[in-house]
N, C-alpha and C positions, 0 to 999 in steps of 0.2 A: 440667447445663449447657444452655445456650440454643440449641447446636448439636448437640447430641442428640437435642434435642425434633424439630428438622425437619431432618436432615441432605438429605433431598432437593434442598433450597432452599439448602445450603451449596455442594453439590455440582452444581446446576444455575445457579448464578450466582455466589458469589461467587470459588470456585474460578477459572473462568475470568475471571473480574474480576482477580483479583488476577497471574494466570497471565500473560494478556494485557499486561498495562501492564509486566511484568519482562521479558518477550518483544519488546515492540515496542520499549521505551525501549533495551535491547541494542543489536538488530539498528540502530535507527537511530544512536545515539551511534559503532557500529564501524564502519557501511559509511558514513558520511555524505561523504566525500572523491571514494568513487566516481560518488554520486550526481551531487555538483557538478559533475565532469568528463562524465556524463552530460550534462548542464541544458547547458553552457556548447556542446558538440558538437552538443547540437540549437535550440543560439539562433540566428535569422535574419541575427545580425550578425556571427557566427563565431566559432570557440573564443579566439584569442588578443585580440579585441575586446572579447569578453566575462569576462575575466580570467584566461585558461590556467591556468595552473599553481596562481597564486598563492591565498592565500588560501582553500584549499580547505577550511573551517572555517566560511566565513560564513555565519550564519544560521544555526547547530548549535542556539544555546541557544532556539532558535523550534521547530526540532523536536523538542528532547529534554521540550521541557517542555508537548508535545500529543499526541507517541505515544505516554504513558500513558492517555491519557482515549479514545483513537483506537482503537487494539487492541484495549483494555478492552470499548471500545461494541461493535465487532466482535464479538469470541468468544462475548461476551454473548449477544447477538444468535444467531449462527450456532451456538451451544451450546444455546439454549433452542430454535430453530425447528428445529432435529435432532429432540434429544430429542420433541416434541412430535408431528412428523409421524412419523418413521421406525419405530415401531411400528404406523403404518397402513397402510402398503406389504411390500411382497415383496421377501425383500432384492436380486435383481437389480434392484427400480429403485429403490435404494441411491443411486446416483450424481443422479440426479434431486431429492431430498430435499436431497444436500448443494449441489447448485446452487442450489436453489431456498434455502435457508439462507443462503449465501454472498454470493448477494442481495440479500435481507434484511440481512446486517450490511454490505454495501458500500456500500449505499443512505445509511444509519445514519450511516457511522463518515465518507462524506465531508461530513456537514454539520459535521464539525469539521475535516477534511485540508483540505478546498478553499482556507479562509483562510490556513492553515498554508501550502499550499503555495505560494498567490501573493506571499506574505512573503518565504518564504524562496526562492524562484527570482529575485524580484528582486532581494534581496542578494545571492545571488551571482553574479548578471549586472551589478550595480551594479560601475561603475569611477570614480564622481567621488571629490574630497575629505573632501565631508560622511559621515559616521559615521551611517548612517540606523538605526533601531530598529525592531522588526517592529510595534509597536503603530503607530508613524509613518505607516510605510508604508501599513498598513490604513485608519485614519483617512483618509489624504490620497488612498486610492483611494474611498473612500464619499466624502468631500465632493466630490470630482472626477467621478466616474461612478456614486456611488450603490452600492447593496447589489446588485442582481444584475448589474450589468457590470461592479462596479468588485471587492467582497469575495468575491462569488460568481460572477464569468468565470468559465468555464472549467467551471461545477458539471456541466452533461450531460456535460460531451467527459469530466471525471474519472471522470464515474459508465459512460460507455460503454466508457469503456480499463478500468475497473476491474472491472468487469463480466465481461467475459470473460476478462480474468484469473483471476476467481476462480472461472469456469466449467473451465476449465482445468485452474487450482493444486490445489482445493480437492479436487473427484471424486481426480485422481492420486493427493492424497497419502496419502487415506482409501482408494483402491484399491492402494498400495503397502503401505501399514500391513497391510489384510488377507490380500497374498501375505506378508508377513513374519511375522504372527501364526499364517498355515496352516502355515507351514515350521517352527514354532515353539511349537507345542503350547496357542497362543491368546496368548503371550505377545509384549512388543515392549517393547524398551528402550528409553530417550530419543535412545538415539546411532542407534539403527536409527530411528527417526524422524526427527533430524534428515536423513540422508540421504534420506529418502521428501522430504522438503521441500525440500530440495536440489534432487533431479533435477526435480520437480513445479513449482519457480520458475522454474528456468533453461528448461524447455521453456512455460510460460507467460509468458517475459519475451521469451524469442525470436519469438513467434507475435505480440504486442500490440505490438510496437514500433511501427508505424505510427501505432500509436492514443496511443501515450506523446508521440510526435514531436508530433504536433496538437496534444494538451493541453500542452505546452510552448510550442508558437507561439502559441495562444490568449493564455496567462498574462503571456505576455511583449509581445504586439504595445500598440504606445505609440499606436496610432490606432482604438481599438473603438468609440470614439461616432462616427467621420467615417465609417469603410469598414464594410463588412456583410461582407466577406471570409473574418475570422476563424469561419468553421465549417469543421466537420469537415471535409466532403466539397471545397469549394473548396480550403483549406490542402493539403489531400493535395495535391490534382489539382494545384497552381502548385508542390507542390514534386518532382513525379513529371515536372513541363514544365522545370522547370530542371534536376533533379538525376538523374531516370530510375528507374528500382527500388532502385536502392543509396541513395539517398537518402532512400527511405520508411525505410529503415533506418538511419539517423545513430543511430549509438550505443550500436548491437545491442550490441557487444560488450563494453562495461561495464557495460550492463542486465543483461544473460545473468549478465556476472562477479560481478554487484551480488547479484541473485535467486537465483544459488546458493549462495555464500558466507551471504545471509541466511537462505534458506531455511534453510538447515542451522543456522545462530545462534537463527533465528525460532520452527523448531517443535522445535526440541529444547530449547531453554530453555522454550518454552511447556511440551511434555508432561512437564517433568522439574520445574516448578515448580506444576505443575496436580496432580502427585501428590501432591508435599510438600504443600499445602495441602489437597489430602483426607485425606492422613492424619493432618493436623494436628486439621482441624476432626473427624474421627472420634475423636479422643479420648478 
């Protein structure tokens, strides 16, 4: 058989190909309510303005049907730039290789999130009548402000919140795995994974909040061709002059709830579906 011939190339990509998109379309189809209630706590116009409660659904089928291609690119990404450096280093600078990876697929994976996300955050800060569509919405941002201010807002402020995220996430949860493997005779289960991903989210969702807050004002502000405001460092600073330090934080606390709950959904459906498909393709 065909995966016999090169299992390396099974195992160095399509494995995490196929891993990643059951892992990310998961974590986003179950946490997607928390996220809304996040978006809507950090909109400029205020939670119950921008839809409270209701509706906490909109815009699901914009995500579910781009965090397979999203993840996919990712692990892809961050699977092969492992593999490829991390036998050139010493493993104490281990944690460097997977930053330097994690880069590499965040880089990647938001030339497909960035449109996703400005889709689906304005549906669900949307409160009119009309029934908008995410394809609509994209369209009617490109003819209105073009591909980088209108489809692609927000691409640096994503890639810089996303960034050290995964500077964060990624080193912990590969340096939790390998306290779990030492205690463990080299071994590690998917449930012990998912917790490594768990705590590894929640303590990288807590740290980047500020940088989430931004990229949510960016996405959302209705003025980006008049005012030059929306960057990073001005958005902090007007909202550190109204709101003080608790305000860089608007919505820790269901990011935190979001990034543990998925971490633990994220990477234990990844390593537990990234096996199964190795041992499939070993056949």
């Amino acid at each position: 058989m065909e995966n016999k011939e090169n299992p390396a190339l099974v195992k160095s990509y399509f494995s995490p190909l196929f891993a990643g998109a059951i892992a990310g379309l998961s974590v986003d189809v179950a946490l997607y309510p928390l996220d809304t209630l996040k978006t809507r706590l950090q909109s400029q116009h205020g939670f119950y303005k921008s839809g409270g409660f209701s509706g906490v659904y909109r815009g699901l089928l914009t995500v579910a049907t781009s965090s397979m291609p999203t993840t996919s690119l990712f692990f892809v990404s961050y699977e092969t730039t492992k593999s490829v450096f991390q036998p050139m280093v010493q493993p104490h600078y281990a944690p460097l290789v997977h930053m330097f990876a994690a880069s590499i697929g965040e880089v990647l994976a938001c030339i497909i999130r960035v449109p996703t996300e400005i889709a689906k955050q304005r549906k669900q800060t949307y409160t009119g009548p009309e029934n908008r569509s995410s394809i609509r919405i994209l369209v009617h941002a490109f003819k209105t402000e073009g591909l980088r201010k209108g489809v692609y807002r927000g691409f640096l402020s994503t890639v810089m919140r996303d960034l050290p995220f995964s500077f964060i996430e990624l080193p912990l949860w590969e340096l939790f795995k390998t306290i779990f493997r030492e205690r463990n005779d080299g071994h590690i289960t998917s449930f012990q994974s998912a917790l490594c991903g768990s705590v590894a989210g929640g303590l990288a969702a807590a740290v980047t909040t500020p940088l989430d807050l931004a990229k949510t004002r960016i996405m959302l502000a209705e003025d980006y061709a008049v005012t030059r405001k929306v960057r990073i460092k001005p958005v902090l600073s007007d909202i550190y002059l109204q709101a003080g330090f608790k305000g860089l934080f608007a919505g820790v606390m269901p990011r935190m709830t979001a990034f543990m709950v998925g971490g633990f959904v994220f990477f234990g459906f990844y390593d537990h579906s990234k096996s199964v498909f190795e041992k499939y393709f070993d056949r």
